[in-house]
C-alpha positions in Angstrom: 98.3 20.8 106.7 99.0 23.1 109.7 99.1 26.5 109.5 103.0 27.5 110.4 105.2 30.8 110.3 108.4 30.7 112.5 108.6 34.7 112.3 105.6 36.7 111.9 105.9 38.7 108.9 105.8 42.4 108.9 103.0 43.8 106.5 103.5 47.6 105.9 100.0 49.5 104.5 100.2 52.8 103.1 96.7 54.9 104.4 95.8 58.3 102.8 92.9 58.0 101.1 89.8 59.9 103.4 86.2 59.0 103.3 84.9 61.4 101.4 86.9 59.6 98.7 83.8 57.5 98.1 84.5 54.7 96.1 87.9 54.8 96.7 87.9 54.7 100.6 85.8 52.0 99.9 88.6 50.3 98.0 91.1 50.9 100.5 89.0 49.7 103.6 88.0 46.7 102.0 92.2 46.0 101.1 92.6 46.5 104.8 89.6 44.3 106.2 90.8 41.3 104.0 94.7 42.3 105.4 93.5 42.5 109.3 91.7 39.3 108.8 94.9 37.2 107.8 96.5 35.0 110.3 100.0 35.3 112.1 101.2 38.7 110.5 102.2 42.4 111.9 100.3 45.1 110.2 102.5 48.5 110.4 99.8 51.5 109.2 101.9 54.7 107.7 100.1 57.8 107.7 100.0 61.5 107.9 99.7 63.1 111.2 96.8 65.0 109.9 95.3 62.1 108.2 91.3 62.9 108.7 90.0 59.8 109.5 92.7 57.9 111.2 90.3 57.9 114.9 88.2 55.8 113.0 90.5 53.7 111.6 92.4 53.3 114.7 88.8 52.6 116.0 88.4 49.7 113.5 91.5 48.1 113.5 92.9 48.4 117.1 95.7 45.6 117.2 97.4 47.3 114.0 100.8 49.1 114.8 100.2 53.0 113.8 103.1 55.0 112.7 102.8 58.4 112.0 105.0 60.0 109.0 106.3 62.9 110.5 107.0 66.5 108.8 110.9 65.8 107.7 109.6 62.5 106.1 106.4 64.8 104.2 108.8 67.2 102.7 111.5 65.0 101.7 108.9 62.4 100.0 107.7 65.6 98.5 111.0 66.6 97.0 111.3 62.9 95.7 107.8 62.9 93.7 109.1 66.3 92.1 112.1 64.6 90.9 110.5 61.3 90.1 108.6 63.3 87.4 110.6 65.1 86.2 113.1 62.5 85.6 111.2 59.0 86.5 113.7 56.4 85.3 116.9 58.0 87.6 114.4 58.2 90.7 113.1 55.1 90.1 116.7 53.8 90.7 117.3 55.8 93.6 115.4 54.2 96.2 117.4 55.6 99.2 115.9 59.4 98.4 112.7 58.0 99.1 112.1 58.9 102.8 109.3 56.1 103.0 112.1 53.1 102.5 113.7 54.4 106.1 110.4 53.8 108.2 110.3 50.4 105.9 113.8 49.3 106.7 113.5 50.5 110.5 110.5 48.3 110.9 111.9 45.3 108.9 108.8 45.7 106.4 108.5 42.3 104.4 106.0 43.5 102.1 104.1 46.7 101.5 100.7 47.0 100.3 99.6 49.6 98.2 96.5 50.7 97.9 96.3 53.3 95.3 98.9 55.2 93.5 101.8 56.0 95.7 105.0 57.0 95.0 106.6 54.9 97.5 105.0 52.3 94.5 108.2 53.2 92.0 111.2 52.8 94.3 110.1 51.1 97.5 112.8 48.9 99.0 110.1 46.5 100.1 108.5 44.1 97.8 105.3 45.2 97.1 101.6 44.4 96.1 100.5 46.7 93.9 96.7 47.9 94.0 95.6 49.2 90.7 91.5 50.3 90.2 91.8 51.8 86.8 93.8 53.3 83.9 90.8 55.5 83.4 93.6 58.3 82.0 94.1 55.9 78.7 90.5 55.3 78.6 89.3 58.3 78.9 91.3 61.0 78.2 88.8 63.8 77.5 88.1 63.6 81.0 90.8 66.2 82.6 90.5 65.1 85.8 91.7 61.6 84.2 93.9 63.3 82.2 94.8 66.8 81.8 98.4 67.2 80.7 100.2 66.9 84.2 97.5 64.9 85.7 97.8 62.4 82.7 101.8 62.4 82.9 101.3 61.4 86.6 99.2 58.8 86.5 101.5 56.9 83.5 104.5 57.6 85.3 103.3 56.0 88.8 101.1 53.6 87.3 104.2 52.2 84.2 107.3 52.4 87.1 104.5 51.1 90.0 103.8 48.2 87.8 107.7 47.2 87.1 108.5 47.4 90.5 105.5 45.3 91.9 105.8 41.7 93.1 102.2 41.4 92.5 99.9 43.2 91.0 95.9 43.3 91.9 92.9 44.6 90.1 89.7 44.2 89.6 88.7 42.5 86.7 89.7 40.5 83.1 89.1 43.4 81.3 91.7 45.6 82.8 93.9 42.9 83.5 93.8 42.4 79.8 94.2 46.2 79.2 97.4 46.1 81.2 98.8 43.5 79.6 98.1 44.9 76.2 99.0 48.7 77.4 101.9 48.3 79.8 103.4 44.3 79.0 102.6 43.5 82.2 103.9 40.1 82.7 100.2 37.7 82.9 101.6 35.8 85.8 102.1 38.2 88.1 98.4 39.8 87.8 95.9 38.7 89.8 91.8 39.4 90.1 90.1 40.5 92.7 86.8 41.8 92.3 85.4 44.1 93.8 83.0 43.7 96.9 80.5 45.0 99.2 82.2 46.0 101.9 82.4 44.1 105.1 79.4 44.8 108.1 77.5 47.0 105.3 73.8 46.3 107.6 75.7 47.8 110.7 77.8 50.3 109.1 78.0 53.8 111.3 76.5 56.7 110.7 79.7 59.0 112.2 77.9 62.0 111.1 74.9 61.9 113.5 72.8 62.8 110.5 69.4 60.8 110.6 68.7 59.7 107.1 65.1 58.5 106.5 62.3 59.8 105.1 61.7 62.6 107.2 64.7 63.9 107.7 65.9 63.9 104.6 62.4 64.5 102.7 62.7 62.3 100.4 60.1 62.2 97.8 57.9 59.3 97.3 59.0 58.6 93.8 62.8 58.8 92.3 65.8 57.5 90.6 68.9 57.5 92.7 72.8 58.1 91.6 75.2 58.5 94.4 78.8 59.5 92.7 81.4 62.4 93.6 80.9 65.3 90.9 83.5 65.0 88.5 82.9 65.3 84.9 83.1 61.9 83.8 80.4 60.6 86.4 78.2 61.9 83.5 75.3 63.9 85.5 75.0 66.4 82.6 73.8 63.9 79.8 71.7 62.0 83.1 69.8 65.4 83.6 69.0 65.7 80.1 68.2 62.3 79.7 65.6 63.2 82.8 64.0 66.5 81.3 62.8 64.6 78.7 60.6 62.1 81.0 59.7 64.2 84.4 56.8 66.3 82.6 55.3 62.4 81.9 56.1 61.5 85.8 54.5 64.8 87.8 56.0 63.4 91.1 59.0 61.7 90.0 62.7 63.0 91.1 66.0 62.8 91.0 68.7 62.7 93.9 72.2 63.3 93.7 74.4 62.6 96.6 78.4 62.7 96.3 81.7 65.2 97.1 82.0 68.0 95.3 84.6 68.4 92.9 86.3 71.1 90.8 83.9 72.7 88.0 80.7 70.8 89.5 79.2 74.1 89.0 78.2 73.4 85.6 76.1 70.7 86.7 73.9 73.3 89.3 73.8 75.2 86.4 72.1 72.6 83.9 69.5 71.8 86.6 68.8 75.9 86.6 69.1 76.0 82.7 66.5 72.9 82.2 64.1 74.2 85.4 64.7 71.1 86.9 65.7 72.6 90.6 62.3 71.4 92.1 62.5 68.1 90.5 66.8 67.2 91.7 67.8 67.0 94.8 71.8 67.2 95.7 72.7 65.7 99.5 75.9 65.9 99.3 78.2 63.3 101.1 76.8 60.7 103.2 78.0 58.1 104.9 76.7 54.4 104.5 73.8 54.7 106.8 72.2 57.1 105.1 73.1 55.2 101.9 70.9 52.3 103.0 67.6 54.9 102.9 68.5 56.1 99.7 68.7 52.8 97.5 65.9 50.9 99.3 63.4 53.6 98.9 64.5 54.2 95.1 62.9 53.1 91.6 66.7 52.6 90.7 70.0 53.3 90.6 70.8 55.3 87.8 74.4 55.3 86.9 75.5 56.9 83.4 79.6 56.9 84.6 82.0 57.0 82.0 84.8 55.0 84.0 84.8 51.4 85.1 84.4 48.5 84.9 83.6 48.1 88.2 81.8 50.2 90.5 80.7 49.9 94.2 77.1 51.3 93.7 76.2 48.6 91.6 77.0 46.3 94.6 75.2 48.3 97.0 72.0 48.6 95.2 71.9 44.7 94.5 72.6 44.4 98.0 70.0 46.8 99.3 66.9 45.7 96.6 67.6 48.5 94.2 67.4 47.7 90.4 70.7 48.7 88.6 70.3 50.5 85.8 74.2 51.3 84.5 76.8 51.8 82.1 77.4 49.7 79.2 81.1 49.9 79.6 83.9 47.0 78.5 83.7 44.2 80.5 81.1 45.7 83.1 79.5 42.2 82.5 81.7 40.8 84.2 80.3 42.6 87.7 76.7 42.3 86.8 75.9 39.9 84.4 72.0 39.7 83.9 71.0 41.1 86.8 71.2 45.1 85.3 69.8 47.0 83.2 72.5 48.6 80.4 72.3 51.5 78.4 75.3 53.8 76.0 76.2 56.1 78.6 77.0 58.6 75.7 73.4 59.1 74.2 70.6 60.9 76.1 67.8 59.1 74.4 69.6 55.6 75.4 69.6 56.9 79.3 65.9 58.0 78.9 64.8 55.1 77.4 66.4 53.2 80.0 64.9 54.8 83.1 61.4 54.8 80.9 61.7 50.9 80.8 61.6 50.1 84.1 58.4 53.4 85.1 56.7 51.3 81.9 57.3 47.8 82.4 55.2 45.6 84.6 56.6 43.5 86.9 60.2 44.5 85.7 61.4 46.2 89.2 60.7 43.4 91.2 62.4 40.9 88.4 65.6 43.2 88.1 66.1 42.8 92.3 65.5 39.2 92.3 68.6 39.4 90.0 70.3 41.8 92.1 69.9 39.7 95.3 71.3 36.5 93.4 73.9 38.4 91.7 75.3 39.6 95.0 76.1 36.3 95.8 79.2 36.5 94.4 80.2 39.8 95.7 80.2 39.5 99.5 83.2 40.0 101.7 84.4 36.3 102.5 84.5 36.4 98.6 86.7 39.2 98.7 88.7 38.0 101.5 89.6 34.1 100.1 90.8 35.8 96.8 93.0 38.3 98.6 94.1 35.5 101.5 94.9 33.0 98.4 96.9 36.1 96.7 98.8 37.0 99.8 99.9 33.4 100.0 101.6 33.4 97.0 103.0 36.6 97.5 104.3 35.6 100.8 105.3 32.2 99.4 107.6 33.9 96.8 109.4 36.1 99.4 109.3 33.7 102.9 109.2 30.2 101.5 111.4 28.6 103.6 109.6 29.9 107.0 106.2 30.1 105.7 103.0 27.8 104.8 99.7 29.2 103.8 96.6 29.4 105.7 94.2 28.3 103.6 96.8 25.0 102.8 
């Protein structure tokens, strides 16, 4: 069957989220590769003026229309998000408060796509497809970052009112498709998985920074485990140095590197590595970008990932992807990304995470059977992946709102 639209449809995509967001750039640029890449449709891209990284978006995507939110549009979506929680049900039902819904109607947006949580999510005029990564504030509420009074408030309210309002709703595994269900009464139909993927071009991604990242430059030591992960509490590094002060005295020249953002009340973690006498034995980068990232994993023992949060996580991907044994999280439904090919421990108990990384320094042979794994595992995980299960959602999606001008391109 041909592939036919008689009007192209107009595609609106909401873009906020900056690179230093780690993971959850990675998230968003992976939505919009698998978006660019589908056939006979106009891609409108709302930002900020100021938006950090929109040259190299613009860069990327160059036949995508750009439109720039200006400072009347900021402030009043700001006054609506104050009055969304503080009473989300009446906003909710006042979609014409909601600055974002002019641009929308002015550009006759079909369908928006939402990449994290907006609040254009609760009262958009535009049916929408409705990203969600985790409800990590249910999960994990010791976590403040995840859910401190008002940061916990926020989160429910976008997430419970994004959900009812969605035409579709995407994550990124059964597990917390099951959790929304269960949580929220999401309706089963309308929830689709998508899991997550290494993202598109990884071997040739750009180092933007200029900063060269081997060896040398970076001085990286000949022996070390590796966990790249912005510094919030729940990423766990306080129990993974412990874990590690209890094995380095055995290992003379083994390390451990850090690289990630810096986040509010990381300074606990520079002072554990002072308080356990560990400063020449960790190493903090900082952020780097991808290119650098390749370095890191290939020349590592492991990834070392204690996180609290999943169930899926990008650096799993990466160090299949780049030869780099996974050793992770046993978290619900984190089987579901890696299978056999990772090494699990209880992210809560220091002897579990030492025992762990002692497995792999002790086991003959096991390093070079955990990245045969990897590299199979992988498999599954690669862009087109990605891609097919978005292009296959998108038709649907489009099917429900365009079906008598539109036929699906993978028909």
């Amino acid at each position: 069957m041909g592939n036919k639209i008689n009007e192209k449809i107009r595609v609106g995509f909401l873009l906020e989220m900056p690179r230093s967001g780690g993971g959850s750039f990675q998230w968003m640029i992976n939505i919009l590769d698998a978006l660019a890449s589908y056939r006979e449709i106009e891609i409108f891209v709302y930002h900020k003026k100021n938006y950090e990284n929109l040259e190299e978006i613009q860069k990327r995507y160059q036949n995508l229309t750009y439109i720039s939110i200006g400072q009347f549009g900021h402030i009043a979506k700001a006054i609506f998000k104050r009055l969304f929680f503080v009473a989300p049900f009446l906003a909710s039902r006042m979609p014409f408060l909601l600055a974002s819904n002019i641009y929308f109607r002015k550009d006759a947006i079909d369908l928006l796509v939402l990449p994290t949580l907006f609040v254009d999510a609760v009262a958009s005029t535009a049916p929408t497809i409705f990203f969600l990564a985790d409800i990590g504030h249910r999960t994990h509420p010791e976590f403040p970052e995840l859910a401190s009074g008002l940061e916990a408030y926020r989160r429910e309210q976008l997430i419970k009112y994004g959900l009812r309002n969605a035409l579709t709703i995407v994550v990124e595994s059964t597990q917390l498709k099951n959790d929304v269900m269960a949580i929220y009464g999401a309706d089963r139909d309308n929830i689709f998985v998508i899991p997550q993927c290494l993202g598109m071009n990884r071997d040739s991604a750009d180092n933007t920074s200029g900063m060269q990242l081997d060896n040398e430059g970076l001085m990286l030591p000949e022996k070390y485990f590796y966990y790249p992960a912005q510094l919030w509490p729940h990423k766990n590094h306080l129990n993974l140095l412990r874990a590690f002060k209890e094995i380095e005295s055995s290992y003379p020249d083994l390390h451990l590197i850090l690289t990630g953002s810096r986040k509010s009340g990381d300074d606990l973690i520079f002072q554990e590595i002072k308080v356990l006498g560990l400063e020449g034995k960790v190493k903090y980068f900082g952020y780097v970008p991808d290119a650098g990232v390749q370095n890191l994993y290939k020349n590592a023992i492991a990834l070392i990932m204690p996180t609290f949060l999943g169930p899926t996580n990008i650096p799993t991907l990466e160090a299949f992807h780049y030869g780099c044994p996974a050793i992770i999280s046993d978290l619900p439904g984190v089987h579901e990304q890696a299978g056999d090919a990772a090494i699990y421990f209880n992210p809560s108990s220091i002897s579990d995470i030492k025992n762990s990384m002692q497995k792999i320094l002790l086991t003959p042979g096991l390093r070079d059977q955990m990245v045969k794994k990897g590299h199979e595992r992988i498999k599954f995980f690669y862009f087109n992946s990605y891609k097919r299960h978005f292009h296959n959602v998108l038709d649907k999606t489009l099917h429900s709102i365009k079906a008598p001008h539109f036929e699906g391109i993978n028909k």
